[in-house]
N, C-alpha and C positions, 0 to 999 in steps of 0.2 A: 504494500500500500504506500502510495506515494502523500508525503506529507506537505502541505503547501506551506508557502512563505507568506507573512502580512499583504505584500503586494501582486500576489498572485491568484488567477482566477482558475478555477477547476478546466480550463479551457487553455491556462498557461499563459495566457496572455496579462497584461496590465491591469488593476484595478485603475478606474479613473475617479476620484472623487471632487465634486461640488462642494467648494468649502460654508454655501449658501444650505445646501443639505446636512451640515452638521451643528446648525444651530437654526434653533428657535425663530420665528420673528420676533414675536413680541421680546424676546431676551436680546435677540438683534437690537432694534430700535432702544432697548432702556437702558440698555451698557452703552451704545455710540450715537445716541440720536440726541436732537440740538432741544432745550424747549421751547413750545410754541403756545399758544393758545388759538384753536379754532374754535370761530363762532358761527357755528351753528344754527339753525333757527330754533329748536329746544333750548339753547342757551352754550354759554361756551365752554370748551371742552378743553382741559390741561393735558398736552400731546407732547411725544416725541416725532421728529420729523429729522428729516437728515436738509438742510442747507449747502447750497453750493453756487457761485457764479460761473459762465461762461461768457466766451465773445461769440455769438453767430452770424454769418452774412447774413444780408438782408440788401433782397434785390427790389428797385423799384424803378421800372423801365429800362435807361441805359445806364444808371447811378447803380454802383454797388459799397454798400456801408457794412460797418460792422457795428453791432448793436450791444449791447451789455444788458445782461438777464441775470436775475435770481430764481435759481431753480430749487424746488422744495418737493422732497420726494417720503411722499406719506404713507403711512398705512391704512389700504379701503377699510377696514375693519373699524380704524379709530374714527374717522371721519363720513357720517352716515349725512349725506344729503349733499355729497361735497360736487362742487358745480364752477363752472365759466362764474365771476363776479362773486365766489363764496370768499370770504375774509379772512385773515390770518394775525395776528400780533407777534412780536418778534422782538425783543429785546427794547420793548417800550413804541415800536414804529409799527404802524399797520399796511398790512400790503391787501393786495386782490388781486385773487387767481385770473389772470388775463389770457391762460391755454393749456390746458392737458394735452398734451403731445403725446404720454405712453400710459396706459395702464394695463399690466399683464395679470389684473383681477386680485394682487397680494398689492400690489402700491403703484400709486399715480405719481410721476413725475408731472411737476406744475412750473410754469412760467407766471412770475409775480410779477407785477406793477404796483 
């Protein structure tokens, strides 16, 4: 009987692992998420969210600009009714959601204004 090694699959080949598959979300988000407060239409909701900026192009006719975003990427779960124009607070500053660009049904990537 052949005994396998940690990284080996009964096939011989590689295990691959998903370091997103060895933890939690919710333990994800509250060990490395930013605080936020979502306000909700129930009333506001004390959130972890993860923060981050980017520069993106942005093309308008024959002008091409580069824009500055804050991008805020949430958990669907903590935020129930979250929408285009839903509200956010942030370090005493308030933003709104101005674009959901991704949601893969665990967390929305948002574009703040």
């Amino acid at each position: 009987m052949r005994t396998l090694r940690n990284y080996e699959t009964l096939s011989g080949g590689p295990v691959v692992l998903n370091f997103a598959d060895l933890m939690d979300d919710k333990l994800f988000t509250e060990t490395l998420g930013d605080d936020v407060i979502y306000h909700a239409s129930s009333g506001d909701l004390a959130i972890k969210a993860f923060v981050s900026k980017s520069v993106d192009p942005v093309f308008s006719g024959e002008a091409h600009l580069n824009e500055k975003r804050l991008l805020l990427d949430v958990a669907i779960a903590d935020t129930p009714g979250l929408k285009k124009g839903s509200k956010f607070t942030m370090g005493g500053k308030k933003y709104t959601v101005d674009a959901e660009p991704d949601d893969d049904g665990h967390f929305a990537k948002l574009v703040l204004k």
